[in-house]
PASEBA-1860 file (N, C-alpha, C; in nm, 3 decimals):
! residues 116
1> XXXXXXXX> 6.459/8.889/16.550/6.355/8.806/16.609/6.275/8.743/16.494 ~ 6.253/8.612/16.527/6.127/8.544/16.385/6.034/8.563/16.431 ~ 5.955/8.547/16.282/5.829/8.564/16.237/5.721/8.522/16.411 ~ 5.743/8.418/16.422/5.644/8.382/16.503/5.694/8.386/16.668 ~ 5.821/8.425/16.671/5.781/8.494/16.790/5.752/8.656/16.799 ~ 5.734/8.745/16.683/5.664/8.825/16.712/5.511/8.820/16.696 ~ 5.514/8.746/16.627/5.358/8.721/16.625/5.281/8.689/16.807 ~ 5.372/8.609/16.839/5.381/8.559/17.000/5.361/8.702/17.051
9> XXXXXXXX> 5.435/8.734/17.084/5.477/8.914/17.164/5.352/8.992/17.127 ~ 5.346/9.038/16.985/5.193/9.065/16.943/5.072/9.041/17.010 ~ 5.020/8.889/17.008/4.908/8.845/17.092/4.896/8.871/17.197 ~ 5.031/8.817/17.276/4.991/8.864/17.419/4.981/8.999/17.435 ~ 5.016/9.106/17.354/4.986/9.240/17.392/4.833/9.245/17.398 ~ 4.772/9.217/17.253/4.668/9.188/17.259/4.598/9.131/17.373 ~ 4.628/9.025/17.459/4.520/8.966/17.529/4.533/9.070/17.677 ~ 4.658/9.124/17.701/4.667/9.219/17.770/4.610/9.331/17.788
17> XXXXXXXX> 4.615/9.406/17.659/4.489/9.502/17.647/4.395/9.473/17.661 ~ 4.297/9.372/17.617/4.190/9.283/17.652/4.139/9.284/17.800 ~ 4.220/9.245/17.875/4.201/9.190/18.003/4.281/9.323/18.096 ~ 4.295/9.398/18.045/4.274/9.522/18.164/4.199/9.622/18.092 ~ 4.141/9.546/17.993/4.009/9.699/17.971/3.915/9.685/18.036 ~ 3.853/9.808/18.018/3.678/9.826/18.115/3.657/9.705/18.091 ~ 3.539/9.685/17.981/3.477/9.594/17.939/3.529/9.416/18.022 ~ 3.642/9.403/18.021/3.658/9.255/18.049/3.697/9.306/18.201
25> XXXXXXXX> 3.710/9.410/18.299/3.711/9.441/18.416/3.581/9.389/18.464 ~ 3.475/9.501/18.388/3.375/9.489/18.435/3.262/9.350/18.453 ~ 3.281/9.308/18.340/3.206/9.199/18.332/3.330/9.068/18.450 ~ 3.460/9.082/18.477/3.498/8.988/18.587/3.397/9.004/18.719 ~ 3.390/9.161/18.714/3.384/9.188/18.879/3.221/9.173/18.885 ~ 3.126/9.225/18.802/3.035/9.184/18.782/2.964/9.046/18.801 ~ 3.085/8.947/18.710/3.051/8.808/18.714/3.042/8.754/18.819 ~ 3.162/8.772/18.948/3.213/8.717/19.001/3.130/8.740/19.165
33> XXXXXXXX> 3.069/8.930/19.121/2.936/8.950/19.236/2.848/8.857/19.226 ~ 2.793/8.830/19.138/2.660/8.739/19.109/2.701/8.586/19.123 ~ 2.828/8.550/19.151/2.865/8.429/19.175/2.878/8.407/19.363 ~ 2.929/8.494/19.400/2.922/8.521/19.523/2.756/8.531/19.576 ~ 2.744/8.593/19.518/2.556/8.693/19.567/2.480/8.520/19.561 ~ 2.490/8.420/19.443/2.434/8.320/19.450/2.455/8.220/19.559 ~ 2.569/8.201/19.571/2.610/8.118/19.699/2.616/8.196/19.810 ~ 2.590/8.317/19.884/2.533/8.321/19.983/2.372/8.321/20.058
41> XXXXXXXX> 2.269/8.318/19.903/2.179/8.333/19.896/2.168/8.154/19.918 ~ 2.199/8.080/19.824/2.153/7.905/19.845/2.248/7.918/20.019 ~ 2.348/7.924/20.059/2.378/7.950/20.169/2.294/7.980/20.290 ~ 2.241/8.044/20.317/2.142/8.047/20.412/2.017/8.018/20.404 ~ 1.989/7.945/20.253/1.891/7.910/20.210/1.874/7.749/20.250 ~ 1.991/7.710/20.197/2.014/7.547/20.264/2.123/7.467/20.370 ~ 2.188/7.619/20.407/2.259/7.549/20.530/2.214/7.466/20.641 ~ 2.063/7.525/20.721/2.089/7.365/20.857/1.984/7.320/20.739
49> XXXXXXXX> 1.953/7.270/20.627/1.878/7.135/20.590/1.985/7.039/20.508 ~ 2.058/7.111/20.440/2.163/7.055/20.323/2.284/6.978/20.389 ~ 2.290/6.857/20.413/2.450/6.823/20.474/2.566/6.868/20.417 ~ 2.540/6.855/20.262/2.633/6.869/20.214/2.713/7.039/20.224 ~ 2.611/7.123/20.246/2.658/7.252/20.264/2.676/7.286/20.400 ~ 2.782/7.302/20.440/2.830/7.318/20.620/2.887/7.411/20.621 ~ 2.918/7.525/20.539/2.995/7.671/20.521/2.974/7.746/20.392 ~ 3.025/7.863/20.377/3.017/7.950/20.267/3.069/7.921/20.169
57> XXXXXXXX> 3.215/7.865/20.194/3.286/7.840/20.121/3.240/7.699/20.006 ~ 3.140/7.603/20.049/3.088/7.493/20.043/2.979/7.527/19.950 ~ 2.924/7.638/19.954/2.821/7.708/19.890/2.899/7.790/19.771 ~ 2.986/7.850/19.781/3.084/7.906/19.689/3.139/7.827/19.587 ~ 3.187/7.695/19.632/3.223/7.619/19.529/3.087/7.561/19.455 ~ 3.012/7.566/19.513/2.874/7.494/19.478/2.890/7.599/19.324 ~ 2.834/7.709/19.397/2.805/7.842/19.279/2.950/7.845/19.147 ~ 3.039/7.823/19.222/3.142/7.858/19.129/3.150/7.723/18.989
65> XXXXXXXX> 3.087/7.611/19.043/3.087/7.526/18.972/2.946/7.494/18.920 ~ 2.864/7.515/18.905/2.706/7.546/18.844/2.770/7.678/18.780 ~ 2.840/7.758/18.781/2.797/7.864/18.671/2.929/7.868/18.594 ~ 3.010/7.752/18.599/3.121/7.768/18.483/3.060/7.568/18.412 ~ 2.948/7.565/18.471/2.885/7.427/18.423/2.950/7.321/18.399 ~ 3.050/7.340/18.506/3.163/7.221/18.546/3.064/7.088/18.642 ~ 3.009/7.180/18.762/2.891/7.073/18.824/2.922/6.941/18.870 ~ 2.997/6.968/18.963/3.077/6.802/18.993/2.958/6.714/19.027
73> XXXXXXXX> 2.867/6.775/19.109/2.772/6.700/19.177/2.787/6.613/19.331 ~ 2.914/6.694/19.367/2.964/6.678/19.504/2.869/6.707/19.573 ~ 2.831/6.847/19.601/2.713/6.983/19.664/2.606/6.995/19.575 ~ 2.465/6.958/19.576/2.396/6.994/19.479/2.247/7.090/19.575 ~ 2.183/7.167/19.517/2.089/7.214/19.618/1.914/7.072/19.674 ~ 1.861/7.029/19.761/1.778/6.987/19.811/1.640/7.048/19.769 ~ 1.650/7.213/19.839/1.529/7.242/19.841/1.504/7.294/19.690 ~ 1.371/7.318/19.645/1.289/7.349/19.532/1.352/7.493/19.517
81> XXXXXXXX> 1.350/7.573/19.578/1.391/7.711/19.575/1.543/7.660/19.540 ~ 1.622/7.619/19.604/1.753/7.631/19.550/1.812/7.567/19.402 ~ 1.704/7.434/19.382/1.742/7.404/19.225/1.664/7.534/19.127 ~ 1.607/7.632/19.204/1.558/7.737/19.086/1.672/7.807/19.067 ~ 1.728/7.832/19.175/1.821/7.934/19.228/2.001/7.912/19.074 ~ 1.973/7.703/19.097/2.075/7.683/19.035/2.046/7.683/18.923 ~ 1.934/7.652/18.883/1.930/7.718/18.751/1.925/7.846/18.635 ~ 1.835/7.893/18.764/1.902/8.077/18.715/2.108/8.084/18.687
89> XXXXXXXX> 2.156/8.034/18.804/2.298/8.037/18.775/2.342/7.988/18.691 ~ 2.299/7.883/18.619/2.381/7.773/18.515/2.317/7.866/18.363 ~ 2.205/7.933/18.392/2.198/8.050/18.240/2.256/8.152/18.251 ~ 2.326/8.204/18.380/2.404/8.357/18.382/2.523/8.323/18.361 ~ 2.571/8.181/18.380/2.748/8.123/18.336/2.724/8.110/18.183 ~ 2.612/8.094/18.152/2.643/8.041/17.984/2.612/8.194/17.940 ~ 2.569/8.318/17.936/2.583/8.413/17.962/2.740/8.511/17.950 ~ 2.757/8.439/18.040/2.905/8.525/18.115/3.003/8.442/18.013
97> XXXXXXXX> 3.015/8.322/17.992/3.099/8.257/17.893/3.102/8.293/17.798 ~ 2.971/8.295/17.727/2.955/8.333/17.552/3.023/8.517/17.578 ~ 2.975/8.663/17.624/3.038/8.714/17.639/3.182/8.741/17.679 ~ 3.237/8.671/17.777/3.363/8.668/17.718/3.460/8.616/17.599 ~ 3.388/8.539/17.540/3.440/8.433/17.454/3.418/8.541/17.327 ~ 3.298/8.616/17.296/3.276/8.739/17.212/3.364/8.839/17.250 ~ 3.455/8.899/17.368/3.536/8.960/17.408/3.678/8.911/17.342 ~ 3.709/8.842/17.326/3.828/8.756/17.295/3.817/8.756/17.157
105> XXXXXXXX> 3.694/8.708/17.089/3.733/8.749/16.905/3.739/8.811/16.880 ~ 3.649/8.927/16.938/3.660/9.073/16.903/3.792/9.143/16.865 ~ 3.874/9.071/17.010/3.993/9.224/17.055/4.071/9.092/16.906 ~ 4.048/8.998/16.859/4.152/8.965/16.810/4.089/8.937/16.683 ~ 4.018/8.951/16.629/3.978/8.974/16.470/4.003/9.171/16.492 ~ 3.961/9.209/16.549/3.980/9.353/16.495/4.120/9.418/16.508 ~ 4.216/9.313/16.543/4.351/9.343/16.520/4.353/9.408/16.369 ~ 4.446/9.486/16.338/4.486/9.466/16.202/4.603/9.358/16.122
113> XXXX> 4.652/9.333/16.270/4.786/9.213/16.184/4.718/9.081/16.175 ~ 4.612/9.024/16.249/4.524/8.930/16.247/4.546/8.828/16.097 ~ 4.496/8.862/16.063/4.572/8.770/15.883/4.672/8.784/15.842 ~ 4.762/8.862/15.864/4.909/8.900/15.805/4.977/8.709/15.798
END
């Protein structure tokens, strides 16, 4: 086998271990409560005033996209309470990003084959 496809085989072990350890478990399932928990909260917060929000799911994408600060601007919140709401979310995605993104150098600078 060459050089660089073990290097290949290598990494992905690496990102494997990564992504079924605690740490990157926890912080998914974690993340992904508080992504939920947000869009059911603007959810009954602005369902009968908001047109644009007519279901959960409508509110879900809302949340899912304010906190990966993608933000199409399809769904945005109306009331005063809910642009607080989205802004609390758009600092717990930049949050949740930079930690994983620190998860990912970690498991792969503290390789030892890493510079080889």
């Amino acid at each position: 086998m060459n050089r660089i496809a073990q290097k290949s085989i290598h990494f992905i072990k690496i990102i494997i271990k990564l992504i079924t350890g605690v740490p990157f478990l926890t912080l998914s399932i974690f993340g992904n409560l508080i992504v939920g928990l947000f869009a059911l909260v603007v959810y009954f917060l602005e369902k009968d005033i908001n047109p644009k929000l007519n279901t959960y799911l409508d509110s879900l994408w809302w949340s899912f996209s304010t906190t990966t600060t993608v933000g199409y601007g399809d769904i945005v919140p109306i009331t005063d309470t809910g642009k607080v709401i989205g802004i609390g979310l758009m600092l717990v995605g930049v949050a949740l990003f930079s930690i994983y993104t620190a998860l990912f150098a970690r498991a792969i600078l503290d390789d030892p084959d890493y510079m080889d």
